[in-house]
C-alpha angles and dihedrals in degrees: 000000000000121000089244089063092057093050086051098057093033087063081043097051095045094043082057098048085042101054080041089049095042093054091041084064089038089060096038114127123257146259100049113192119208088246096055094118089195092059093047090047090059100046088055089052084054090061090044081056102045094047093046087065100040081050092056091051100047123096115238128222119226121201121224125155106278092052107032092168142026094249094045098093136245102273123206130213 
């Protein structure tokens, strides 16, 4: 199977776990106090979540020689 196809499953996976985990919070019983531990775990989960899939979309910089850093610069040769 290609990578793409992993990627693919893997947005689709975590959109999934993302919209259950949304209406688990939506039908969470109020009131929620700031101390309910359960409440505050799954609205951690939901950043993890968030920033998997933002991880999945961002490009990512690789360093060689010539750019050893984001802010160095393309160089042309």
């Amino acid at each position: 199977m290609p990578y793409d196809d992993h990627l693919t499953t893997a947005r689709a996976e975590l959109e999934a776990a993302r919209r259950a985990l949304q209406d688990e919070l939506r039908n969470y019983p109020t009131p929620v106090s700031g101390c309910d531990a359960q409440y505050n775990h799954l609205i951690g989960l939901r950043g993890s979540i968030t920033a998997a899939l933002r991880a999945l979309e961002a490009p990512r910089f690789v360093a060689t020689p010539r750019t050893p850093d984001p802010l160095a610069g393309v160089e042309s040769r």
